[in-house]
N, C-alpha and C positions, 0 to 999 in steps of 0.2 A: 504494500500500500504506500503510495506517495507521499509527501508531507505537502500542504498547502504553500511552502514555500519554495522547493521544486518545481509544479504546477507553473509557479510564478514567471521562474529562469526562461522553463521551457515553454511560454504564449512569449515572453520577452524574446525569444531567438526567431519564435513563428512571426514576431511582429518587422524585426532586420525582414527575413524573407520572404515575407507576404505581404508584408500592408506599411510598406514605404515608412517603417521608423527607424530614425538613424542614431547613430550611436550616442549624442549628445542627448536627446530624447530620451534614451533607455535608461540612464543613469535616475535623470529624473521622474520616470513613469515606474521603475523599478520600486522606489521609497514612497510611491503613493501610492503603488500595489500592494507592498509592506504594511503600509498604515490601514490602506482601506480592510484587507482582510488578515490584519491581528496576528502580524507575524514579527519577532521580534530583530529579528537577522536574516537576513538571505542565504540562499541554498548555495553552498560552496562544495559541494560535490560536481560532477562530470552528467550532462545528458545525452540523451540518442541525437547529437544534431544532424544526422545521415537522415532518419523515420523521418525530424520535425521537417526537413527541406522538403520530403515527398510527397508530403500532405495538400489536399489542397481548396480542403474546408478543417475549419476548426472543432468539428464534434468533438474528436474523441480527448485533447482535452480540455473543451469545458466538462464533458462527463468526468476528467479526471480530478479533477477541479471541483468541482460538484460532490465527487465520493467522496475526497479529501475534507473537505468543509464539513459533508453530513456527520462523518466519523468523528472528527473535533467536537462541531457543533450541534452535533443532531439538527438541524436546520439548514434547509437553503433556501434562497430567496431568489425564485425565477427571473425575476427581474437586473438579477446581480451577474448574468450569464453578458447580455447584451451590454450594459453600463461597463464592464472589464474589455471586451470588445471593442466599444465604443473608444476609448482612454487608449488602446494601441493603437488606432487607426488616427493619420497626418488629421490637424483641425480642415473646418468645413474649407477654410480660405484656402489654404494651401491647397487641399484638393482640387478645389472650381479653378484657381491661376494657374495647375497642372495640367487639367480637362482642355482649359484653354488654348494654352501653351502647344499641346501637344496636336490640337485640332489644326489649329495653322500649322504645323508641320505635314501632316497628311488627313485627309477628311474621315473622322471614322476614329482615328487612333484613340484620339482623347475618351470619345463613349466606350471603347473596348478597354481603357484605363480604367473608368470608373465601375465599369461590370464587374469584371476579375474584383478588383479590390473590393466590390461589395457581395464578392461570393465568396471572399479568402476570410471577412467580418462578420458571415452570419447574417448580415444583412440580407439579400436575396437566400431564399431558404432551398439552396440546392439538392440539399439531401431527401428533404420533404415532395423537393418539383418532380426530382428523379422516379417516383415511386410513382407518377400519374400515368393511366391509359394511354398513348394514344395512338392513331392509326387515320391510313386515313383513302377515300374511295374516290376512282374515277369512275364519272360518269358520261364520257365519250367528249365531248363538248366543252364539259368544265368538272370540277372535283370538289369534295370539301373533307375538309379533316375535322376530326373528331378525338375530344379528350374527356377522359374522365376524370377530373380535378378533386383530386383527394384532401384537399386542403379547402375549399369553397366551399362554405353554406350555403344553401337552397334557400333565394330570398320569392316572396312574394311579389307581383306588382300592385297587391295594397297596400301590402307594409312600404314599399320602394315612393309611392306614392304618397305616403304623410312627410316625408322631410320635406317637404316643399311649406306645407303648412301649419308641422305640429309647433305647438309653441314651447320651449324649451329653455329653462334658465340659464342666463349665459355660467360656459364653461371652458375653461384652460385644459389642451387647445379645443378651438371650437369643432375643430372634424377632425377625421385623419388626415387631411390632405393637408393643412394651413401651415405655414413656415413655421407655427409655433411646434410643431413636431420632431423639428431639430435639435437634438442633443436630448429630448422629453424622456423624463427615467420612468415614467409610465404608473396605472395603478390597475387595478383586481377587471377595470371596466376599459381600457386604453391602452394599447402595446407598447412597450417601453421604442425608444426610436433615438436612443443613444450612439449605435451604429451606422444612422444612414447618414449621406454626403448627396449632395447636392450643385447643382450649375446654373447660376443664374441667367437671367438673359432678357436682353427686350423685344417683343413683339407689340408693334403699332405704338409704339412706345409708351406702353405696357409693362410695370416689371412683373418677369413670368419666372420659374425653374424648371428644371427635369431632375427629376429621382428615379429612379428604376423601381419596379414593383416587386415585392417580397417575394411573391407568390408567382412568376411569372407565369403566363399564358403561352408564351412562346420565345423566340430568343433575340433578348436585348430588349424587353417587354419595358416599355418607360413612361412614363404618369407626366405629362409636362401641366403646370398647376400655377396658376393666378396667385401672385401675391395678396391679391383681396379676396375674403372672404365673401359669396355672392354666390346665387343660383348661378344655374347654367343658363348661357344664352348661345342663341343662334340668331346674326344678324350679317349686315354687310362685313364689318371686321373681322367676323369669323372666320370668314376666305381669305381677307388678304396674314390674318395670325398665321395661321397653317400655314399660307407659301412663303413664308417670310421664314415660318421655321425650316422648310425643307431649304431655303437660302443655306442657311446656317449651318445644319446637319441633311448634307444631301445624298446622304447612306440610312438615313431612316426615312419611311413617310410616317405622317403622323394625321389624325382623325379625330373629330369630335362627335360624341354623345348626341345623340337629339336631347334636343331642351323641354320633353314633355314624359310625365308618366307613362308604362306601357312601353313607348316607343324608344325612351331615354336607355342610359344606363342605373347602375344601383348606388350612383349618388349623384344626385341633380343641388344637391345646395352648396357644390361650390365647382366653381369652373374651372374645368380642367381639360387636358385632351390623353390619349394614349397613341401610342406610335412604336417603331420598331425598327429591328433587322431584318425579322422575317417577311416575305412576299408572302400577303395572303391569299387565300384562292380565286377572290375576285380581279388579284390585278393582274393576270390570266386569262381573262375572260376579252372576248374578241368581242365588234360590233356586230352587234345586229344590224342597224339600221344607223346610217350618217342624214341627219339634220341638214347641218348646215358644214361648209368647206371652204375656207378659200386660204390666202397664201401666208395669212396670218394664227389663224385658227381654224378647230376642228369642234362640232359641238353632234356628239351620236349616241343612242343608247345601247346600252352594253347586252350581250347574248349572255344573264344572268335570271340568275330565280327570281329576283327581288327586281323593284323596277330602281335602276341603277344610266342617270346621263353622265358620261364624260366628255367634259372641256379638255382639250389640249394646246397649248402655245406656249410659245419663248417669251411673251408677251404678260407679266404676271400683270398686270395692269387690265387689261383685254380680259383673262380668267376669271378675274374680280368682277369685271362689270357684266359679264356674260352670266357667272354664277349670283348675281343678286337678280338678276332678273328672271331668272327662272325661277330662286328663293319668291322674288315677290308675287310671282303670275300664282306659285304653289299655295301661297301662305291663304290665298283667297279663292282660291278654283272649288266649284265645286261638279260633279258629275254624275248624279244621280244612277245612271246605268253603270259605274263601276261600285258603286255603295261608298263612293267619295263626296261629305260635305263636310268644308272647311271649317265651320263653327255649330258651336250648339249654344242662342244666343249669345252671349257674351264670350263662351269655354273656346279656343282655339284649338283646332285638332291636326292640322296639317304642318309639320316642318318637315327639315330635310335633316339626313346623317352624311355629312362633307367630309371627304379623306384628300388627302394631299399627298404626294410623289414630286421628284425632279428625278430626269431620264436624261440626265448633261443635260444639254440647254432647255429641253421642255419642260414648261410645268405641265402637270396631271392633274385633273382637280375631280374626284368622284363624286357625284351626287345624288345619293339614296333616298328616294320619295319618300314620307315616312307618314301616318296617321295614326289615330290612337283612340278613334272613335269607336265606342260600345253601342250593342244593341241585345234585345233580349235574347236571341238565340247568341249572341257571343259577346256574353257579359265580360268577357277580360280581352276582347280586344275584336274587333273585325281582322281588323291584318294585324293578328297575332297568330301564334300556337292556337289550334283549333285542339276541343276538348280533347279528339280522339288521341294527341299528343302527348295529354299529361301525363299520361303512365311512366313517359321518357323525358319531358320538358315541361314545366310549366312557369317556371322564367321570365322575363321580357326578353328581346331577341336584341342586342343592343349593339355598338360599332363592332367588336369583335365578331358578333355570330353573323350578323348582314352582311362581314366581308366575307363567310364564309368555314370558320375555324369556330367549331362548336364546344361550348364549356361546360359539359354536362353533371349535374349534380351526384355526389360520392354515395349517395344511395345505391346507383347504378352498379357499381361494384360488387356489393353483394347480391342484388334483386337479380342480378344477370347469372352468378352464380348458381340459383334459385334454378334460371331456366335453361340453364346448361345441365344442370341436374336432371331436368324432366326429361330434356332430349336427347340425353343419352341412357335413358332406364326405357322400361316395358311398361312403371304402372302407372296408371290411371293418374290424369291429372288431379283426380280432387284430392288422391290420399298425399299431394305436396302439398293442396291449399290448406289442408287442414293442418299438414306439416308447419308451414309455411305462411303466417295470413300476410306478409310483404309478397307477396305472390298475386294475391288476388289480383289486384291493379293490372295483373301482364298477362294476364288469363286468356286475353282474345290475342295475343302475341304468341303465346306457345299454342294455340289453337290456328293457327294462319302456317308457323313456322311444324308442327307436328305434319300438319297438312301437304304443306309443301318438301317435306322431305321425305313422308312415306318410306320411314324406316326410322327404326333405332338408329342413334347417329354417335360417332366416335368424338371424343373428347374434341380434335381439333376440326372434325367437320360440325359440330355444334357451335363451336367458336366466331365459324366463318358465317354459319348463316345469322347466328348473334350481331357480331360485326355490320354486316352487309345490311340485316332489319332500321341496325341504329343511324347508317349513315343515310341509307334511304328515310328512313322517320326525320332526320336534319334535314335533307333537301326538301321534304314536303312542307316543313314549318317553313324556310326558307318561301318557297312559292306559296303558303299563305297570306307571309308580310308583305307580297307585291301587290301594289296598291292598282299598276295596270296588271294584269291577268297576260299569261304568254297565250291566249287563245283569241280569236277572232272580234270576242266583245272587247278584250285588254286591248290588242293592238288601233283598235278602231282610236279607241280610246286616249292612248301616249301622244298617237297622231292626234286628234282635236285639242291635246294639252299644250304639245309643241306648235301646233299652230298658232296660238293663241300667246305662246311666247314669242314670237317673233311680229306680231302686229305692234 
């Protein structure tokens, strides 16, 4: 068993080779690791520094560290894992003038700086991201991938829908996203955020950040967030924010949230965007149909599930103005033959979900129709997940899942289990539901999938058609959120909308 002040030496060697602390540093972070965890001298014995070089998350020891402490202390304090973390990693400044520094030297580098360093701190939870599903389905044309995120709560779109209006006493920090989350040692209700580092910046002159997300979604998964505290909006600045970020960092595109319940993401009370490394599967997707063309710009709607127009030009000026006027034709259009009206008196229902790209000189500007209008038969959304979905989503469908890359709740994990069991046995489904009442829900899924397989099925041909049911059930949700429909009434439709933006 270690001594808590061992532990100490060796995060002090991991911090030289992982999270840029230099020797002057360590002298002094060493005496405050001393003091903070009750140690009266330093460990002058020899450690593994060959193990600590090879490492390239810190698990194993903060668990050593952790055992050392309970054994002393009987106690540890969760919170005490990330705050120690936090203390080796360079302060916020240093870091952002490094990000910086390093971005004018090549595009890309400085974000690939602050990844690594906030996977080497416990910051991004790599150990936890590694353990998620995923996989992912072509379907001739275009594809989507599919995760099962073991780390993500299953939120409602009613619950998602009161931060807009519950009324709430003010509280230190006011969300998770607000800059006061910086260095925050956290409590029983709030993640401590001692470890994360940060890069400032101005958009529309704007002060804005990017922090990378804990949890990621995918790779280089980054939270870019509004100095002010403030719903989400979606207006003209919206557009020209986003190309002004891909200006900046033009190895990520980056996207915003619709600004309404339903349609939004799972935090609408403070403005933020998400962006990335990875290409999602929508920006893959080829035209359907060109609009409008000439030597400046390009304006077509995309051969996708969802109803999806891209702007293209060198011209981000030209992007901006082409993208507010279709935002404005949208914001008020209504069209009774697609089950599209704009307002329910005063309640607005129609924005758009805008993603941004640069491809060298051209901007890319995505624009995802988006509504959020109920009605009786589809109390949680018209172009939402339709009921027959919930068994597998019942979520809002938000910028990540509209480009394409599905986040599906860690229920999923086991419930699937459940139906990989049935269809690989002989008996009778009801003696699982009785097994099993997380089952029930999937009943008419291992009914469709028994059907279709006509046979007892092997472990990994069960798998496949598991797999294959869930990516197909994303692409159906996918073409319920299209507000024009890919069939005869939808297309009539896009066309009378695009008309109507060019008058």
């Amino acid at each position: 068993m270690k001594e808590v002040n061992e532990v100490i030496e060796e995060l002090l060697f991991y911090g030289r080779k992982h999270l840029d602390l230099n020797d002057l540093d360590e002298v002094y972070l060493r005496n405050l690791l001393l003091h903070r965890l009750n140690c009266s001298e330093p460990f002058m014995g020899k450690i593994d520094e060959d193990k600590i070089s090879s490492l390239t998350v810190a698990d194993s020891l903060i668990e050593d560290l952790n055992e050392a402490i309970k054994t002393r202390d009987g106690e540890v304090s969760p919170l005490l894992n990330v705050e120690i973390l936090g203390l080796l990693t360079p302060m916020p400044s240093f870091v952002a003038d490094k990000v910086n520094r390093l971005e004018k030297e090549e595009h890309g580098k400085g974000l690939d700086y602050l990844f690594n360093l906030e996977i080497a701190n416990n910051y991004i939870q790599k150990t936890a991201i590694d353990k998620n599903i995923y996989f992912k389905k072509d379907f001739g044309d275009n594809f989507v991938e599919v995760t099962i995120n073991l780390s993500k709560p299953e939120k409602k779109n009613s619950d998602i829908a009161k931060l807009l209006t519950k009324e709430v006493k003010e509280k230190y920090p006011k969300c998770l996203l607000c800059l006061e989350n910086l260095g925050y040692s956290g409590r029983s209700d709030h993640p401590a955020r001692g470890n994360i580092r940060i890069v400032p910046m101005t958009l529309n002159n704007e002060k804005w950040f990017l922090q990378y997300s804990p949890y990621a979604y995918f790779d280089h998964h980054a939270i870019v967030i509004n100095y002010s505290h403030h719903n989400m909006v979606i207006n003209h600045d919206t557009f020209k924010k986003l190309l002004e970020f891909v200006n900046l960092y033009p190895t990520f595109f980056v996207g915003s949230n619709a600004d309404l319940p339903i349609v939004g993401g799972s935090i609408l009370n403070h403005e933020h965007y998400q962006g990335g490394l990875h290409l999602l599967p929508v920006f893959y997707s080829k035209d359907r149909k060109v609009y409008y063309k000439d030597k400046d710009i390009k304006i077509s709607l995309l051969n996708w599930y969802n109803t999806v127009i891209r702007i293209e030009s060198e011209n981000l000026d030209k992007v901006v103005q082409a993208a507010s006027k279709i935002f404005d034709t949208w914001k008020d259009y209504d069209d009774e033959t697609c089950d599209i009206l704009s307002h329910s008196g005063e309640t607005r229902h129609s924005t758009i979900t805008p993603i941004a790209r640069k491809i060298g000189d051209l901007y890319q500007l995505n624009l995802i129709l988006r509504n959020n209008r109920t009605s009786e038969k589809y109390p949680d959304g018209i172009f939402h997940a339709h009921p027959e979905y919930f068994h597998i989503k019942q979520e809002g469908i938000g910028l990540i899942e509209a480009m394409g890359l599905f986040i599906l709740p860690p229920r999923l994990k086991r419930e699937m289990g459940y139906v990989e069991e049935v269809l690989t046995s002989d008996n009778s489904l009801e003696s699982f539901l009785e097994k099993y009442p997380d089952l029930v829900k999937h009943a008419e899924m291992v009914k469709e999938l028994r059907a279709k397989a006509q046979k007892k099925l092997s472990t990994v041909e069960a798998k496949e058609y598991i797999d294959e049911y869930l990516a197909e059930t994303c692409r159906n949700i996918l073409m319920n959120t299209a507000v024009f429909k890919d069939d005869e009434n939808g297309r009539a439709g896009i066309d009378r909308f695009m008309k109507k933006v060019g008058e």
